[in-house]
N, C-alpha and C positions, 0 to 999 in steps of 0.2 A: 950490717949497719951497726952505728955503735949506740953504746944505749946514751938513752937520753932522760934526764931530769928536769920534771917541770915544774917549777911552783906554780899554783894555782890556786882558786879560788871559786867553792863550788858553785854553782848558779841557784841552788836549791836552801843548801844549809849555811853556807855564807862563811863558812869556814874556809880556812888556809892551810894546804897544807905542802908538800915538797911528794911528790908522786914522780915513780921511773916508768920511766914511757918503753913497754914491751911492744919490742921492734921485730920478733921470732914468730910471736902465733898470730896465728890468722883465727880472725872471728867472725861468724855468719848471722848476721841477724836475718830470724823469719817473721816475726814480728812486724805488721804494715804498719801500725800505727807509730812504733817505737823509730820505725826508718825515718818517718815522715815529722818525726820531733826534732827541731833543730838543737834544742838544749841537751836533748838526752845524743844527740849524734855528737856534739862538740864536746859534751863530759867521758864519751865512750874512747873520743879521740885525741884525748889527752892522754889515756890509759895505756889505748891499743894502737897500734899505727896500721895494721894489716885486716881490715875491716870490711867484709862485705853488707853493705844492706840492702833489704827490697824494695828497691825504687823503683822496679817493675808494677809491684802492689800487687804481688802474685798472689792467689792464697795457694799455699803451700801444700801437698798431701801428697802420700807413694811413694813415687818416683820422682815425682816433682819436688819432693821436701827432701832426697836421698840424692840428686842430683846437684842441691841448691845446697848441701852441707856438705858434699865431696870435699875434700881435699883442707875441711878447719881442724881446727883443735880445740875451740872453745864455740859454743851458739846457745844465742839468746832465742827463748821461745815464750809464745803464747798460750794459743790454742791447739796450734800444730799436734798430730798426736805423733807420739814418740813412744815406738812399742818394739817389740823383739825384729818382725822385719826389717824397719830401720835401724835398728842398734847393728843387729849382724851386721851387715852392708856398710858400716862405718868405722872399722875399726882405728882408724886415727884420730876419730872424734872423743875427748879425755872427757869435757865439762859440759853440761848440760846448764844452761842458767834459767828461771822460769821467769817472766813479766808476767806478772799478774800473781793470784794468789791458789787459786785452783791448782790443784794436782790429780785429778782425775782425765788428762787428756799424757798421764805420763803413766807407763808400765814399768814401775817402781821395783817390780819383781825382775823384769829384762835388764835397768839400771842396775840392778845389784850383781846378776848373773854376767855381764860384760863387764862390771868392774867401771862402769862412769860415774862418775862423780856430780850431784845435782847442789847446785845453788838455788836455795830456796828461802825465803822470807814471811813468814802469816801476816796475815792480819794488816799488811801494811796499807788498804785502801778500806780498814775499817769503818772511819769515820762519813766518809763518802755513802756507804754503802746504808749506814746506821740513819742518816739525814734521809735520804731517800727513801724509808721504810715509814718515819715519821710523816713525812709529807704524801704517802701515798694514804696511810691512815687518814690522815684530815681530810683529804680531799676527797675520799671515799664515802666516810662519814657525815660526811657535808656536801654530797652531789654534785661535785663542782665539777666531771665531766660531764655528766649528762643536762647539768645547768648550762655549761659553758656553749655545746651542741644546741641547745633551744635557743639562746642568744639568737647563735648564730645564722638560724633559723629562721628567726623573726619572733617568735615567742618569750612571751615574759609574766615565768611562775615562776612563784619563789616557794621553791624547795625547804624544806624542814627537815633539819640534818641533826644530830648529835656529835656532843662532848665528844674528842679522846680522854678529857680531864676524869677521874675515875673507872674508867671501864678495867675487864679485867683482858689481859693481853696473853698471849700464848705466846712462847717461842721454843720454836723446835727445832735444836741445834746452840749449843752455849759453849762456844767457842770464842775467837777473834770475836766478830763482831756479834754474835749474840751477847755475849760482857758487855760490848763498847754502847748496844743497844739500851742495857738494861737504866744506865744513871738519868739517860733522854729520856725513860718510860716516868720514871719515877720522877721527873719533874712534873708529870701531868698528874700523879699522887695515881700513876695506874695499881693494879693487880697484878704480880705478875708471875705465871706459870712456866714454868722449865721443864724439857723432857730432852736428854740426851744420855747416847750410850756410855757418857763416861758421869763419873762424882764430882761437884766442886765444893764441897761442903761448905769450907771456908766462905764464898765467893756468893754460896748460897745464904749463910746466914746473917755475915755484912750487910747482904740487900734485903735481907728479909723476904726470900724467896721462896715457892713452892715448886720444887720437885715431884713432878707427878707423870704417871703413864701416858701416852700417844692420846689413847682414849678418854683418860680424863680431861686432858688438855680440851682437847676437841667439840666433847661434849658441856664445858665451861669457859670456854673462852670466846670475848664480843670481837676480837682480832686475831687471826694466826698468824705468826711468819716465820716463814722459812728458811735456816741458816746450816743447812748441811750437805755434802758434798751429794756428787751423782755416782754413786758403786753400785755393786750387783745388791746390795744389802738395803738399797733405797730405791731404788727404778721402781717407780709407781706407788710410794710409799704410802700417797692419798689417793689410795681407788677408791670406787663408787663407794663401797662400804664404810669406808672410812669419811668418806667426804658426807655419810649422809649425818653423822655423828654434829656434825656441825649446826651453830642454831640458824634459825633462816635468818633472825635479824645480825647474820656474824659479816665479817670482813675475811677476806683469806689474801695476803700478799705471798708471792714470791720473787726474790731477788736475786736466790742461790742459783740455781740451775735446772733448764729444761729436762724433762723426761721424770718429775718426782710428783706429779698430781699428772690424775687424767682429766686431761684436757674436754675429751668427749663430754665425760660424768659432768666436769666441772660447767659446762656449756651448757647442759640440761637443765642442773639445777639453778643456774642463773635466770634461763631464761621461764623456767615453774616458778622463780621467786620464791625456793628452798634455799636459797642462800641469799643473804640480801646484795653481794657485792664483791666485785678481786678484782686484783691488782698486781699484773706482771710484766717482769723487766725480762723473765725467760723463759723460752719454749722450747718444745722439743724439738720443731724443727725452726729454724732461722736464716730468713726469714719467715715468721707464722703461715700458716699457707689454712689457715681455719677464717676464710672473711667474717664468715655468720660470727665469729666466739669475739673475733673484734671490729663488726660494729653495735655488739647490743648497750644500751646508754648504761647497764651495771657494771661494765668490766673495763678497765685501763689499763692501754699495753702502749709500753716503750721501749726503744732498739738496743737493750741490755745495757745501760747505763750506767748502771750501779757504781763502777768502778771510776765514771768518767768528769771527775774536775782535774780540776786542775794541780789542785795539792796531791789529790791521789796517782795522779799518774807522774809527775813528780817522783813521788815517794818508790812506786811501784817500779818508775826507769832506775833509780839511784840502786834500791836493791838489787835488780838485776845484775846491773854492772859490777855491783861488791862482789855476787855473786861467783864472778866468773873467777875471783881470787880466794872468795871463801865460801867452801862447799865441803862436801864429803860424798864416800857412796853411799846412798841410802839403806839403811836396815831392811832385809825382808819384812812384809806386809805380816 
């Protein structure tokens, strides 16, 4: 086929630009959600002309995810995991592109050892994620699940909630969006605490930040929240022990990823009212299979959202697509 030039005009960023339309590779998206977008399928198919998507709405794994990438050269993924069995099994597969922001469902060690190449983007569903964190705070604060459930009910007590405006705030994990978090804290004139394995010195003393241990965090802070990946170095990062460090009148969100607080511990102490309240977008398993943990009126749980407006998936399809033209092999871990 001969190549083709398209001027165009993105849907997103509203920009113009003159793109050649690669008519040679073939590219698989696994991705259900990114199939089922018709802006990100018409920006992809401007790019690419040799496009498989899941319009099946498979979820993808094994055999199933080694069957459905045969025969590309570039594939857009999600959650899909992509590790040594699959890479071997693929070897015409060059690019990897990631939607979403996560990279713990990728074996970055196997990408380097087969020589693939990952397109990958941080941060780019920060702000989405950062709003969400705020709004589970207030609502938490302010009982407006377990208010909202009495309504509904037929009961009408009015609940006695507290400020975010002051409190002091934990975040564990300052990265992407622990930064993007911190300017929303500080409009409420919060406190705010930072623990993470790397330094931001700079970024810490612009905010007038404290840098402190896991444990201090824990044992001072009236909100925690959670912004750091799932590796072997975090899997159950807030066990019992940890989780007892917390005050009872504290808040605990997470928004990052299932499998980094026990779930059990955290269900006890809710329901002793050792912790006054949480608030999560993610479990270990999903969907949650713990009824008792979600229906007690201290705890709010929703279907991993975090990532899910409209600008951020936007933001999160566009990088993907860049992706599959600008990447590299990832450095050994």
């Amino acid at each position: 086929m001969p190549v083709q030039y398209n001027p165009v005009c993105c849907r997103f960023s509203g920009q113009c630009k003159t793109i050649m339309l690669n008519t040679t590779e073939k590219v698989a998206v696994c991705s259900r959600s990114f199939s089922k977008n018709p802006d990100l399928r018409s920006e992809l198919l401007l790019r690419y002309a040799r496009v498989t998507f899941n319009d099946a709405g498979l979820q993808l794994e094994g055999e199933s995810l080694i069957k459905f990438l045969k025969g590309h050269d570039k594939a857009i993924i999600a959650l899909e995991l992509i590790d040594e069995k699959v890479l071997s099994r693929l070897p015409e597969l060059q690019v990897i592109s990631k939607y979403g922001v996560g990279l713990d469902s990728i074996d970055l060690m196997a990408m380097q050892t087969h020589r693939k190449r990952l397109g990958w983007t941080g941060g780019v569903n920060r702000r989405s994620v950062s709003e969400l964190v705020i709004s589970f705070a207030i609502a938490m604060l302010r009982h407006v699940p377990a208010a909202n459930h009495e309504v509904l009910s037929g009961l009408w007590h009015q609940h006695l909630g507290n400020y975010l405006t002051g409190k002091t705030v934990g975040i564990i994990g300052c990265g992407h969006i622990g930064k993007d978090l911190v300017p929303l804290l500080l409009a409420f004139d919060c406190h705010i605490l930072v623990n993470d394995i790397l330094d931001f010195p700079d970024f810490y003393a612009k905010h007038g930040l404290k840098a402190v241990c896991l444990e201090e965090l824990l044992e001072h802070s009236d909100v925690v929240t959670l912004h750091i990946p799932l590796n072997e170095s975090t899997r159950g990062i807030l066990d019992s022990k940890r989780l007892a460090l917390l005050k009872p009148s504290a808040i605990l969100i997470n928004i990052a990823r299932g499998g980094l607080v026990d779930e059990l511990a955290l269900k006890s102490m809710l329901k002793n009212k050792l912790l006054a309240a949480a608030a999560f977008d993610v479990f270990s398993d999903e969907p949650p299979l713990d009824k008792e943990l979600l229906g007690l009126p201290n705890f709010l749980a929703t279907p991993h959202i975090g990532g899910s407006t409209h600008e951020a998936i936007s933001a999160m399809g566009m990088a993907a697509i860049d992706g599959l033209d600008d990447n590299s092999v990832p450095e050994r871990p």
